[in-house]
N, C-alpha and C positions, 0 to 999 in steps of 0.2 A: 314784183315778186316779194315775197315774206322773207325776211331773215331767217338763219335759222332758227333764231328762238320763238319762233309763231310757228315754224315748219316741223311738223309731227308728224312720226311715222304712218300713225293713226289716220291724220287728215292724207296722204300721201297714197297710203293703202284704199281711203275712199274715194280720191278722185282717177284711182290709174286705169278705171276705164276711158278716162280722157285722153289718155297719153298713148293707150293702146294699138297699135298700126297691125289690124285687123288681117288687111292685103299681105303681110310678109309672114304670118302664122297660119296660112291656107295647107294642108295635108300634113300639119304638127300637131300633137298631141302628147302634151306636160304636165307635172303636176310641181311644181315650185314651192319649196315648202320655205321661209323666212321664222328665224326662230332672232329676237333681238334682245338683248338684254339690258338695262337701266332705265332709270325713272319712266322714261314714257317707251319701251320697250313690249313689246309682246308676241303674239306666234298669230303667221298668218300665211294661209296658201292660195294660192296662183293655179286654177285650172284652165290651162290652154288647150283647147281643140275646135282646129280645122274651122280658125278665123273669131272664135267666141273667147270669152275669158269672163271668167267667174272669179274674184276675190272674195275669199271665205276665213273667217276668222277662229284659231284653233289650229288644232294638229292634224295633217292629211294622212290618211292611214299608210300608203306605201310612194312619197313623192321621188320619184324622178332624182330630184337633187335637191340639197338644202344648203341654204347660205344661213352662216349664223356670223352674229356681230352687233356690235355694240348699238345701239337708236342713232349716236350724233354720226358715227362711221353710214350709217341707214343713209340720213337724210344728205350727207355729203357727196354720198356714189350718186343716187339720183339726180341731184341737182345739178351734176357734172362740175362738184368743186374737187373731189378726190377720185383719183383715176381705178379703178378695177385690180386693174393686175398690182399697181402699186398695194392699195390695201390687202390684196393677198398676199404678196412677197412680203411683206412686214408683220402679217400677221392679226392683221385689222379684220379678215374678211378668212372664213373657214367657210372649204365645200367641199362635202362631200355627197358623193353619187357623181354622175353626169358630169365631171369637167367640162366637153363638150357642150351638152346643153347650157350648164351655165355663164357659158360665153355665148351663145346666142341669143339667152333669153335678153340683153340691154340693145340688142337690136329689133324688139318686136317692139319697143317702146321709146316715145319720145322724151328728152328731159323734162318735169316741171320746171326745171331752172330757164325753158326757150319757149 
């Protein structure tokens, strides 16, 4: 596995059809909006429905929920070195819409860090 300093949101956002567990997103339908910000930060959304998923780069017109946060906070929740709820309680990770979706959405996917 890459270190973080090879590991980019960008690359992260490209392969998460890898990581995606198809079987546990059957009769959901999402629109996941990621808004990150620094050096290698950028806006990208998440269309889940009923087992598919589309990663599309840009702003989703009306998404579900939106997690916004910093690129290195990005690449630490995925990789399972910084825990979720912690990066929200401190302030690392802003959601709004969906609180509920956005706790289920880290279950439709596996870490790259496994």
């Amino acid at each position: 596995m890459a270190d973080d300093a090879d590991l980019t949101p960008a690359a992260i956002m490209a392969r998460a059809p890898e990581y995606f567990q198809a079987d546990r997103s059957k009769g959901l339908a999402v629109v996941c909006q990621w808004e990150l910000s620094g050096e290698r930060g950028g806006q990208w959304h998440l269309d889940v429905a009923d087992g598919t998923l589309q990663v599309i780069e840009g702003v989703a017109e009306n998404p579900n929920v939106t997690l916004a946060m910093s690129d290195e906070t990005f690449v630490k929740l995925l990789t399972g070195r910084m825990d979720g709820t912690a990066a929200f309680m401190t302030g690392r990770l802003k959601v709004r819409g969906d609180m509920g979706m956005a706790l289920r959405l880290q279950s439709l996917f596996r870490s790259p860090g496994k």
